[in-house]
C-alpha positions as CSV (number, residue, x, y, z in Angstrom):
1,X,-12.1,-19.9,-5.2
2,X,-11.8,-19.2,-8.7
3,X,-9.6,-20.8,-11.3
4,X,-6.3,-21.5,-11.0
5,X,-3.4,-21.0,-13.4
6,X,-2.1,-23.6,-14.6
7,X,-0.1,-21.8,-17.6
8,X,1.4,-18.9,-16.3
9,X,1.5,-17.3,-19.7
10,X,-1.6,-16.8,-22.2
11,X,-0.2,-14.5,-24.7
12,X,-3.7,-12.6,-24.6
13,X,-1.8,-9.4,-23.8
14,X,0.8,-9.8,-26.5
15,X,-1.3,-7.0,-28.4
16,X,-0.8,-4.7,-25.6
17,X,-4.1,-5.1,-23.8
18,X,-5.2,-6.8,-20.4
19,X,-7.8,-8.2,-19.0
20,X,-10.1,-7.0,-16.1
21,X,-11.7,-9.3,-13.6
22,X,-15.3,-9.0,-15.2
23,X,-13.7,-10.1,-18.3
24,X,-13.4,-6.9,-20.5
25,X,-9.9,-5.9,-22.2
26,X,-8.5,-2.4,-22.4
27,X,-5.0,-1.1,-22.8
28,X,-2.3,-2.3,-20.4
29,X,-1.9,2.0,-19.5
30,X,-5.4,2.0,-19.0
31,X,-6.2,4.5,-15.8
32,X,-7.8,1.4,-14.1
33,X,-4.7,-1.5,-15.1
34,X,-2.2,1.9,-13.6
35,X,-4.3,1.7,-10.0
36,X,-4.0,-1.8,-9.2
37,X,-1.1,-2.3,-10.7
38,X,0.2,0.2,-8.4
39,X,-1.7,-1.2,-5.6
40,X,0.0,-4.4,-6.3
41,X,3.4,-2.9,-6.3
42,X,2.9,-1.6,-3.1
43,X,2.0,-4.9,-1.9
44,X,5.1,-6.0,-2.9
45,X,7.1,-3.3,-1.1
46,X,5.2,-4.3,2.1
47,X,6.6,-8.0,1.7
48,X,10.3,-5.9,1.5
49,X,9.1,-4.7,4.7
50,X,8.6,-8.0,6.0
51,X,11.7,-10.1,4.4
52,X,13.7,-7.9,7.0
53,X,14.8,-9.6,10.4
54,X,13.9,-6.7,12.3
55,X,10.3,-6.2,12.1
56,X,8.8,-6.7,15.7
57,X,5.8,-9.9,15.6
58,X,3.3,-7.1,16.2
59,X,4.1,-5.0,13.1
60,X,4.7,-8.3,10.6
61,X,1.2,-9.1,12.0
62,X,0.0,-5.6,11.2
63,X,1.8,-5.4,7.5
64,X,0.7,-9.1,6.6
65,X,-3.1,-8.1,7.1
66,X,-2.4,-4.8,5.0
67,X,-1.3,-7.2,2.4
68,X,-4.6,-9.0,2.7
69,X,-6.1,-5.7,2.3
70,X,-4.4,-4.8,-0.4
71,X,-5.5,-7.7,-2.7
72,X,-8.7,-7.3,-1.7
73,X,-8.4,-3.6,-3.1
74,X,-6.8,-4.5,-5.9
75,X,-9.7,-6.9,-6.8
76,X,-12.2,-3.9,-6.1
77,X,-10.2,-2.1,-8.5
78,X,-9.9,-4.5,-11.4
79,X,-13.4,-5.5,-11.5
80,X,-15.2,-2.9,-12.2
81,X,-18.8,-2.3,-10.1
82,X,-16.9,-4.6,-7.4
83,X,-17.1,-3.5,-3.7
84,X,-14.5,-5.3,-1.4
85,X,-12.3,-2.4,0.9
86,X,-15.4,-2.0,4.0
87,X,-15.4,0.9,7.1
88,X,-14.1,-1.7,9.0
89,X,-10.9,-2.0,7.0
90,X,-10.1,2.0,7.5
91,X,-11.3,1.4,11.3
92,X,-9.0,-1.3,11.8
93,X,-6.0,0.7,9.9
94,X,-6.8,3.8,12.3
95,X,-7.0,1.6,15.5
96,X,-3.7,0.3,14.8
97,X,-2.3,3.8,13.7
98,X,-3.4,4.7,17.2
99,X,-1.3,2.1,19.1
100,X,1.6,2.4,17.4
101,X,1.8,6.1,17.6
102,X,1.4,6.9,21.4
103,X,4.7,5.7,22.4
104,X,6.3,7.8,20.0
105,X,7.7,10.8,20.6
106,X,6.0,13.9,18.8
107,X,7.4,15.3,15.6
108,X,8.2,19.1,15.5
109,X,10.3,18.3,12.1
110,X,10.0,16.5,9.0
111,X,11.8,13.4,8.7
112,X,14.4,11.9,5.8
113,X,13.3,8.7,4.7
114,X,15.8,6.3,6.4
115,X,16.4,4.6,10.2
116,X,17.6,1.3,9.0
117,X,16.9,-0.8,6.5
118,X,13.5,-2.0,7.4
119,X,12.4,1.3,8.2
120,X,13.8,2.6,4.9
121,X,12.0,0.1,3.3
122,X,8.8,1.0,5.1
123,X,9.3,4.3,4.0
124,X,9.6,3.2,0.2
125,X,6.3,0.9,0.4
126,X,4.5,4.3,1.6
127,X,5.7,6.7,-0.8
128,X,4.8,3.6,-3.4
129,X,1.1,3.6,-1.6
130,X,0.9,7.4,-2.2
131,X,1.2,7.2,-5.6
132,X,-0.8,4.5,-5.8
133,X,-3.5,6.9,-4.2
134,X,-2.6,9.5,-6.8
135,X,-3.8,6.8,-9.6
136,X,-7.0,6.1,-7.4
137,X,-7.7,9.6,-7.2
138,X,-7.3,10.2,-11.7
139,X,-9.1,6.8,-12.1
140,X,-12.3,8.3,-9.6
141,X,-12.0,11.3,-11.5
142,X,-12.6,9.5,-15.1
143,X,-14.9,6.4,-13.4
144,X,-17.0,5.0,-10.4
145,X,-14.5,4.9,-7.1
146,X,-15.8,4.0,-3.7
147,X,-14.6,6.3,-1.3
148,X,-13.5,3.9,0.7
149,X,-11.0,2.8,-1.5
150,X,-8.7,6.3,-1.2
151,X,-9.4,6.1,2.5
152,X,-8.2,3.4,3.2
153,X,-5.1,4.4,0.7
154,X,-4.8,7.8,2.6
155,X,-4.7,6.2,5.8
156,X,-2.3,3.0,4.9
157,X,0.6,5.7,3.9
158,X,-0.2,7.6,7.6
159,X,0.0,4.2,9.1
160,X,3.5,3.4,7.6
161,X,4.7,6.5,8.3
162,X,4.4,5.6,11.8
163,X,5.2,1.5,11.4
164,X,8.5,3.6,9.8
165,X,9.1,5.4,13.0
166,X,8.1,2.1,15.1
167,X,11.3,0.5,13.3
168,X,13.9,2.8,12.9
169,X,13.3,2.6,17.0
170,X,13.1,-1.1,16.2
171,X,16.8,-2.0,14.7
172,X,18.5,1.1,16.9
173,X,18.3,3.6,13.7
174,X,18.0,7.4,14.1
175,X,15.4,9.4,12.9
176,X,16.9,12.2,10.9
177,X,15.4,15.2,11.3
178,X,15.6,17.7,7.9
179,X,17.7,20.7,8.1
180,X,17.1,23.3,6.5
181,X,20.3,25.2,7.6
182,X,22.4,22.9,6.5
């Protein structure tokens, strides 16, 4: 492991600029700086996810690996040249998409965001991870992106879109359906 922190603040970034993990500096709204720090807010809408008492073992198993994940993306993204997000990760995301799905019922309607709290949450942390694909996708249009980086992105918000569905079912919340005839 790297070094630690032992002084939380450095005032380096006092002038409006960060630093990336290979040691360069550019400006904190740099398109780079916007897609992990987006990444990382994401992250932290996952651990919302989990600080709720109703998440079955399975899924807090599930979301605490796509935290895991999600640093290690993060660290792809804020070291520039660095590869870190594998096949392996999107294989595992889409094996577990699987599983949770087939006991749900099929969808002939959109949903509203909602079903509880956990599942509201869940819902949050996914619209979080699509905009955190959306700065991805303008950083990979300006610089080098593995593609497996917005793979996995595009798959984790499919994946809580179902975990969503798994707990609204999972705290005794109702789905609702949009109306358009309301």
């Amino acid at each position: 492991m790297g070094k630690r922190l032992s002084k939380i603040y450095t005032r380096t970034g006092d002038d409006g600029t960060t630093g990336l993990g290979d040691g360069s500096r550019v400006a904190k709204d740099n398109l780079r700086v916007e897609a992990y720090g987006t990444v990382d807010e994401a992250n932290s809408a996952i651990g919302i996810v989990l600080a709720c008492e109703t998440v079955p073992q399975h899924v807090a198993d599930v979301l605490t690996a796509v935290q895991h994940d999600l640093f290690e993306l993060g660290g792809e993204l804020c070291i520039p040249g660095h590869s870190a997000v594998t096949d392996e990760f999107i294989g595992r995301l889409e094996a577990e998409l699987d599983k949770l799905n087939a006991d749900l019922p099929a969808l002939a309607e959109f949903i509203l965001p909602g079903g509880g709290k956990a599942a509201a949450a869940c819902h949050l942390a996914r619209t979080i991870v699509r905009r955190a694909e959306r700065r991805v996708a303008s950083l990979a249009d300006n610089e080098t992106v593995r593609p497996q980086v917005l793979r996995y992105l595009n798959r984790l918000s499919d994946l809580l879109f179902v975990v969503a569905r798994v707990l609204a079912r999972a705290e005794d919340g109702q789905e609702v359906l949009w109306n358009r005839d309301r």
